[in-house]
N, C-alpha and C positions, 0 to 999 in steps of 0.2 A: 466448713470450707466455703470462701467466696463464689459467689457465682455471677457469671456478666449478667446484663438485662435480657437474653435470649432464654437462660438458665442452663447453657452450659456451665460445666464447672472449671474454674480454673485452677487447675491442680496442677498444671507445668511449670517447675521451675528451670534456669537457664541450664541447668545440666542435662534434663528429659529432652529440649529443647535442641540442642546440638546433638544428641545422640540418635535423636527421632529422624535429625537431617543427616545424620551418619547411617542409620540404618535405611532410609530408603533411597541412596544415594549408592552405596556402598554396600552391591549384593551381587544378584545375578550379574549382570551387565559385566562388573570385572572379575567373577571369579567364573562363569561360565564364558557370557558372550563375547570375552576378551578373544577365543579362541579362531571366531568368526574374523573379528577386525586384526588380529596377526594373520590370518592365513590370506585377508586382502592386502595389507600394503605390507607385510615384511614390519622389520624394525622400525621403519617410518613413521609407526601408528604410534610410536611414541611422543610426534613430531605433532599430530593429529590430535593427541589425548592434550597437548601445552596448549593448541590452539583452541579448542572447544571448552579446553577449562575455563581459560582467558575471558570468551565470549558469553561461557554461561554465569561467570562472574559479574562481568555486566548485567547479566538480567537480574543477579540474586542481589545488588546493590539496587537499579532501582527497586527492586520488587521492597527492598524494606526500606527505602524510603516513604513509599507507599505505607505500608506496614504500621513505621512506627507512629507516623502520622494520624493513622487512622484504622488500630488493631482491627481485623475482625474475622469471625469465622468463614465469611464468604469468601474473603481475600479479593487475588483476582479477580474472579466472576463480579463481588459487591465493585470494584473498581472498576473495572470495563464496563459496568451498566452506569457507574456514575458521569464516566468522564465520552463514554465512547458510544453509549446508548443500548438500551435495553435489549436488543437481539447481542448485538456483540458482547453483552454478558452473559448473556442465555447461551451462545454459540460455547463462549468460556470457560462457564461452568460446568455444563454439561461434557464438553470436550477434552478437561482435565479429569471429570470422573470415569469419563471412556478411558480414558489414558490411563489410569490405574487399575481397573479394572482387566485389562490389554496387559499393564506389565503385572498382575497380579497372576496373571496364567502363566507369563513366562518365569516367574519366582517359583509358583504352585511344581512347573514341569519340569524346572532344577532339581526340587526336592526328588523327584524321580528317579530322575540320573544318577543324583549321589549316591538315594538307596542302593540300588545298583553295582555299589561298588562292594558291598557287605551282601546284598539278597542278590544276584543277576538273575533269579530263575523266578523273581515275583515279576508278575506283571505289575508296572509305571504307575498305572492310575490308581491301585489299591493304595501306595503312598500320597499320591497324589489330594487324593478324597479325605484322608487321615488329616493332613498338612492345613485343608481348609476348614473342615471341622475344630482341630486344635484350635487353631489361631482365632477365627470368628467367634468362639466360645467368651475367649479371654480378652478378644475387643469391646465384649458385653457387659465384664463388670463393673470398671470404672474408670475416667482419665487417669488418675491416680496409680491406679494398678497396671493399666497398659504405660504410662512414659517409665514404671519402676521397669516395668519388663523389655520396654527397649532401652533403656539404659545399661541393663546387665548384657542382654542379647549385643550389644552394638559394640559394649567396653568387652567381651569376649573374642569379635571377631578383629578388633583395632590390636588388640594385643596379639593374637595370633598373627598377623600381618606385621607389626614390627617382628614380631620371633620371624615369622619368613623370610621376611628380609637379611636379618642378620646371619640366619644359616644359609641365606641362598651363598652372602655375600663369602662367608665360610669354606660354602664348595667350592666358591670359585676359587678363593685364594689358596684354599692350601688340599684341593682334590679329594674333597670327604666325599665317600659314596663306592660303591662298588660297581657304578655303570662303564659302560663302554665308549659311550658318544664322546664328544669333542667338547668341554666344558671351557667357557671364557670369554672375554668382552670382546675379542676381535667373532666372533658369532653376530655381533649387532652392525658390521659390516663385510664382513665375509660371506660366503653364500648368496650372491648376489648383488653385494652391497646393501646401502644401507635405505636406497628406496628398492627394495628386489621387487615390489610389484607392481613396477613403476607407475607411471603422474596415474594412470585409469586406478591400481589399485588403493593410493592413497588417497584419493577422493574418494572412492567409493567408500575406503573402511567410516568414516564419515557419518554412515550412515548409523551403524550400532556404537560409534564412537558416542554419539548425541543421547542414541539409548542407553547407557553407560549414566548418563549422568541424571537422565530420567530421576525425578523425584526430589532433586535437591530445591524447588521451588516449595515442596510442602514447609518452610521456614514461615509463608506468608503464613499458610493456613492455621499452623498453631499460635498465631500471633492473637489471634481468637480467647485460646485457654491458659494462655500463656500473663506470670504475677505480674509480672512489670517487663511488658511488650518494649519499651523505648529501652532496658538496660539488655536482656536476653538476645531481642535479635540480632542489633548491630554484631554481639557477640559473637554470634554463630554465623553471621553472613562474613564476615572477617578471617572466618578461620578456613574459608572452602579453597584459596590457595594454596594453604600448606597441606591440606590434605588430597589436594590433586596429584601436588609434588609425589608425595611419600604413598601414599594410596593404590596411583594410578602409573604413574609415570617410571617412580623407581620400583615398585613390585615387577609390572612387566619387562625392564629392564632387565631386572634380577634371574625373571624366566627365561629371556631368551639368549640369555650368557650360558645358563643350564645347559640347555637346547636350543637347536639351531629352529629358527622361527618355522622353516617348512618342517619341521616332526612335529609340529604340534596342532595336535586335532580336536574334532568336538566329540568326542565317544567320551567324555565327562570333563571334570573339571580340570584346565590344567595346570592349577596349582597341585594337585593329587599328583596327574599322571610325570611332572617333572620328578617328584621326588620318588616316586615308586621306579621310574626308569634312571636312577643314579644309582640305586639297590636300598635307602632308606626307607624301608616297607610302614615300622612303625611312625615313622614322620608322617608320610602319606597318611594313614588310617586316622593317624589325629588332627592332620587340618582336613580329612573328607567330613569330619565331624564339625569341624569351623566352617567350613564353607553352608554346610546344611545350616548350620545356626546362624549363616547371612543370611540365608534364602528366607529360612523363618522370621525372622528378624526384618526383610525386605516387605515378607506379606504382612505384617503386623503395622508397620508405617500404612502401607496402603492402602486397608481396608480403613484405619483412623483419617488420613487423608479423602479418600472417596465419600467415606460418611459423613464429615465436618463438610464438605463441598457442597452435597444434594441437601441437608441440614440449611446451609446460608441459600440455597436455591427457594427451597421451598420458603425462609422468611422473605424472601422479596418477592414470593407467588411466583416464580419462574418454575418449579415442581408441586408436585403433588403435596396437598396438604399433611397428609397421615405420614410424611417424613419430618414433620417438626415434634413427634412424639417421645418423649423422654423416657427414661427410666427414672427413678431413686433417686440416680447417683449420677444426676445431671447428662448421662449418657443417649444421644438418638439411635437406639436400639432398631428399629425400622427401617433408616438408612445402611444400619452395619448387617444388619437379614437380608436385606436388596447383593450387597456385595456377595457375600456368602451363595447367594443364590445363584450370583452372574456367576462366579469362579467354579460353580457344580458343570457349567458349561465348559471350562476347561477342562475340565476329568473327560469331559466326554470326548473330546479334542485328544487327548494324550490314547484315548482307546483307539481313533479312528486314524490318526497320521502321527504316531511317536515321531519320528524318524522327522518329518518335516517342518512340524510346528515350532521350534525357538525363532529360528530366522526368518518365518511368515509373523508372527506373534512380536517380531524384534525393532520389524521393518514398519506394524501399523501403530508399535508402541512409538516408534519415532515420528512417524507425521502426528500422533495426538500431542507428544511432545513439544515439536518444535512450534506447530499450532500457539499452543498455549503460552509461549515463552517468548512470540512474536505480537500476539495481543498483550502481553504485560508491557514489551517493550513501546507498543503503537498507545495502550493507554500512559501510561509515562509519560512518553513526549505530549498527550496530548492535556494533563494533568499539569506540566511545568508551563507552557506557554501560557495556561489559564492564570497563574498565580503572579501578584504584582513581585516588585521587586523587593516589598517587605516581608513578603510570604515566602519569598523565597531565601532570604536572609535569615528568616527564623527557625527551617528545617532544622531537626535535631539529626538527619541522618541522610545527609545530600549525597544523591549517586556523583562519582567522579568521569570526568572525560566529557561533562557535557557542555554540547550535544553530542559533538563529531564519535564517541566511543558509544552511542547510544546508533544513531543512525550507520557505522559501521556494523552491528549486532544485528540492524535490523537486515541489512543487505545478506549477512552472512545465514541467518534464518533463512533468509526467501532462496537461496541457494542450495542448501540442505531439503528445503522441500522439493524444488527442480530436479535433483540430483537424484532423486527415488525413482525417479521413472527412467533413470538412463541404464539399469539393472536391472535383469529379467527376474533375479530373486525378489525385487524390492521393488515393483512397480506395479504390483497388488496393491500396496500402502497407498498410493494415490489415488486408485480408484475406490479403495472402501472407505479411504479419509473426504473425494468429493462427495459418495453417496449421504457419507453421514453426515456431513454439513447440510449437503441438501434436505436431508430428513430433519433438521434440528430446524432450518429456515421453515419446513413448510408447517410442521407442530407450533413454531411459536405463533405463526402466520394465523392459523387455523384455531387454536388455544389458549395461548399462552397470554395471546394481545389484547383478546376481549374482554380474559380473564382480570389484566392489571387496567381496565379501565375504567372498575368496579368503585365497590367501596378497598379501601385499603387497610391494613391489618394495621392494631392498635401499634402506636410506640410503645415507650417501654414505661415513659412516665403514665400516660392513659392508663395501659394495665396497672399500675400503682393505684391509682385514684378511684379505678373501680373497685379495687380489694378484692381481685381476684383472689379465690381461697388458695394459699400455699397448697406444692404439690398438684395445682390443674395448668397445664398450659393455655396460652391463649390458640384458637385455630382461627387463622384471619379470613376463615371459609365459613364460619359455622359457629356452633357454642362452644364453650371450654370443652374441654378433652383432657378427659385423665392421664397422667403420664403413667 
């Protein structure tokens, strides 16, 4: 199998590729924390979910403009240090690995929930613990084995979501179920209408709206392992419209035609609890089993995203060296142990506050989010202005709208970040998002700066010419290291 000059392997084809962007896109956020942004603005979050689709399509256009132009495992992080300078990569890098590791706890405490719906008398973190062992295991063998496995995992939960749709659509029409509520589309403005929580609660839902779509930027990062970067990603960044539509937009629709938007709670998932409260028991039982298989499915993107991230950190010396360490089978084993490690922290979290943790876990996963998705956008702009007018005429994959749809994006990010501190549940999120910047500034300040002002780690052609033996990695610290 090929391997880039890093020696990852590139074993993503465009299929593993979009479904890698479907599975960490397309998990907790709408099939749990959807329950969180219905119960803030009513029906309106529908209104909410068109706009932040909108806006993070803009990022995922430029982002693979970038991309195609210039695959790489670092992604972002490698683009913000080229275009925007070496902290604001470091800031980058490191603050999208936060970020996942953030939303990999709130995947990990889904799996929880769902159990729950089959065990209710097992304590949360026994599944919890189970969920991140499984998965980190399976992130260890190889690219190859993990895009087969979110490819199945991703093509299982896409299908069960058209099947939901089309039985939601079912009940409504012709009153299948044996519930008592009130089933039908006058629900999406009934009960309040159709902003019932009004302007305060559809700004607010905003907030886990954004976390919701948490993950769909890992597109840049496989553009790294990925056969042919210029025909794959344009592909998959193309298709995040139609799957907002149909995914996000008409699912929740369909739930709150079901159920009127105030019956629906977070005591699990309420894709589950619509159908078990119409009287469709075995329905419910088989998408609790879909929904588990997002969440799995979500932490499997995440811990491969986290680890490709700290992986391109540590070749630009912005991490620790003993993360560029391979396995076999071109896999950075080291960085996908570091995740596994951090998400043991979550188990501990599910022991100490079940009850509180999604929407503290929701709220820091959204400031690492929008973070991340407002440096892609500020290196962008700052990457296009550098380019003459030939360079920019040769793009094989120009974002559209620009500037004005770029510098809109950007306003609309700095707003979502504002908007966490006007909520007493979500204004945690801004102080543990300054502390951690602040911690990020004074390590690289301290480490990071004197570290790259060294000698620098071979290229790729050098490594070639020395004839490093196959099978050693180079360590741009030290002597070869066995992988």
């Amino acid at each position: 199998m090929p391997t880039d000059t890093a020696g990852l392997s590139r074993g993503l084809g465009s299929r593993h590729i979009r479904f890698i962007a479907l599975g960490s896109a397309i998990g907790t956020g709408l099939f749990y924390g959807s329950s969180e942004s219905i119960q803030a603005a009513g029906p309106a979050v529908l209104l909410a979910y068109l706009i932040g689709g909108a806006v993070v399509f803009l990022v995922l256009r430029s982002l693979g403009e970038m991309a195609v132009a210039s695959p790489s495992a670092g992604s972002f992080g490698e683009y913000a240090t080229r275009h925007l300078g070496p902290l604001a990569g470091f800031t980058t890098g490191w603050t999208y690995a936060f970020e996942m590791v953030i939303v990999c706890v709130a995947d990990v405490t889904a799996v929880g929930v769902y159990m729950g719906f089959w065990f209710p008398d097992v304590p949360r973190w026994i599944w919890v613990l189970a969920a991140v062992l499984l998965v980190g295991a399976l992130n260890l063998v190889s690219v190859k084995v993990f895009g087969e496995l979110e490819f199945w995992l991703s093509l299982v939960k896409i299908v069960a979501i058209v099947a939901m749709i089309l039985v939601g659509i079912a009940v409504i029409a012709f009153g299948l179920g044996s519930g008592d509520g009130q089933v039908g589309l006058s629900n999406l403005w009934n009960n309040g209408g159709f902003f019932a929580g009004g302007a305060d609660g559809f700004v607010i839902s905003f907030a886990v709206v954004m976390f919701a779509f948490g993950g769909t930027e890992i597109i840049g990062v496989t553009a790294g392992e990925a056969q042919s970067p210029e025909k794959t990603i344009p592909s998959a960044v193309n298709s995040i419209p139609l799957r907002i539509i149909l995914f996000y937009v008409l699912t929740l629709a369909v739930i709150m035609s079901i159920t009127p938007w105030e019956g629906i709670d977070d005591s699990g998932s309420p894709f589950v609890e619509i159908f078990a409260g119409v009287g469709l028991k075995s329905a419910a039982a088989v998408l609790n089993l879909v929904v588990l298989t997002a969440a799995l499915s979500a932490i499997n993107s995440d811990i491969f995203a986290a680890g490709r991230t700290m992986f391109g950190l540590a070749q630009r010396r912005q991490g620790p060296a003993v993360m560029l360490r391979l396995t076999r089978n071109g896999v950075p084993w080291v960085t996908t142990l570091v995740m596994i490690g951090a998400l043991l922290f979550g188990v501990l979290m599910n022991v100490l506050m079940p009850d509180k943790i999604f929407l503290l876990i929701a709220s820091i996963a959204t400031f690492a989010t929008v973070w991340v998705w407002l440096m892609i956008l500020l290196t962008h702009v700052r990457a296009r202005r550098a380019m003459s007018a030939e360079e920019t005429a040769s793009l094989k994959f120009p974002a559209p709208l620009w500037p004005y749809g770029q510098i809109v994006a950007i306003v609309f990010m700095a707003a979502v970040m504002v908007l966490l501190g006007f909520h007493e549940g979500t204004r945690i999120a801004l102080v543990v998002g300054a502390v951690w910047l602040a911690l990020l500034a004074g390590v690289y300040t301290l480490c990071v700066r004197p570290r790259r002002s060294g000698p620098q780690p071979m290229t790729a052609t050098e490594h070639r010419a020395d004839k490093v033996p196959d099978g050693v990695l180079t360590n741009p610290e030290g002597p070869a290291v066995p992988r």
